[in-house]
Phi, psi and omega in degrees: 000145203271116184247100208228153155250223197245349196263118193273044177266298159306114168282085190249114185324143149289141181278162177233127194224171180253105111044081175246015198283312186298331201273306206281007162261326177292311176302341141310285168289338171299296215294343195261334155318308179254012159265340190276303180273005182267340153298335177271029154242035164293176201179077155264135170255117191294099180205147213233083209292164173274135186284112155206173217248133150239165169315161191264151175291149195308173173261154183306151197278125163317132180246141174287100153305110218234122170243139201218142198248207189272309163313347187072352183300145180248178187234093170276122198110220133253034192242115171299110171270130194292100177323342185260353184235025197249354120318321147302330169276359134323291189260029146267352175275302195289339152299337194284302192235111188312314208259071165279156150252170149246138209252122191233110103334117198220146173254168214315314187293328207286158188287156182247057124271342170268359167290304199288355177259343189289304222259342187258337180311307207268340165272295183335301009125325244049347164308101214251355179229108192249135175228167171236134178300095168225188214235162185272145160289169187236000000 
């Protein structure tokens, strides 16, 4: 606001300053404006579902626990398997349940030929979700 006196001898420019009183009165009533109105704009439909029952969803899918140590001996379980019978024990998991998994643990030593023949056992086999075990860094 321009701040001045009655005496014209000095030609002193105006200041020029803005006003914010008016603008954060406006910036009010719009914000109490779009409070008011904005539950009345959901756009809901009034619909009245039919009730009916289902099976409970499936159990979780069997898991293999399959361990392979430093010695390269693998473990299904806890029961050591002999590598020539350890494709049969593949495909007595996979009769028993289609959708096994296998959680396969190997340790920081073992060689990854014997990882990788352990994995090719469990495709053979049928077996199609293979996840592997390891520990979080700390």
């Amino acid at each position: 606001m321009a701040m001045g006196s009655f005496n014209t001898q000095g030609s002193q420019m105006p200041t020029a300053e803005i006003n914010m009183t008016p603008l954060v009165d406006v910036m009010l009533v719009l914000l109490i404006i779009f409070i008011i109105t904005t539950p009345l704009m959901t756009h809901a439909v009034k619909v009245d579902l039919p009730r009916a029952a289902s099976n409970p969803t499936p159990q979780k899918p069997m898991t293999l626990q399959v361990s392979i140590t430093a010695e390269n001996q693998v473990f299904v379980g806890t029961k050591v398997v002999d590598r020539g019978q350890l494709e049969q024990s593949f495909h007595e998991a996979v009769a028993q349940d289609a959708n096994v998994e296998m959680h396969l643990s190997a340790d920081r030593a073992t060689r990854y030929e014997a990882v990788a023949e352990t994995m090719s056992a469990a495709r053979r086999a049928g077996l199609t979700k293979i996840g592997f075990v390891t520990q979080p860094n700390q």
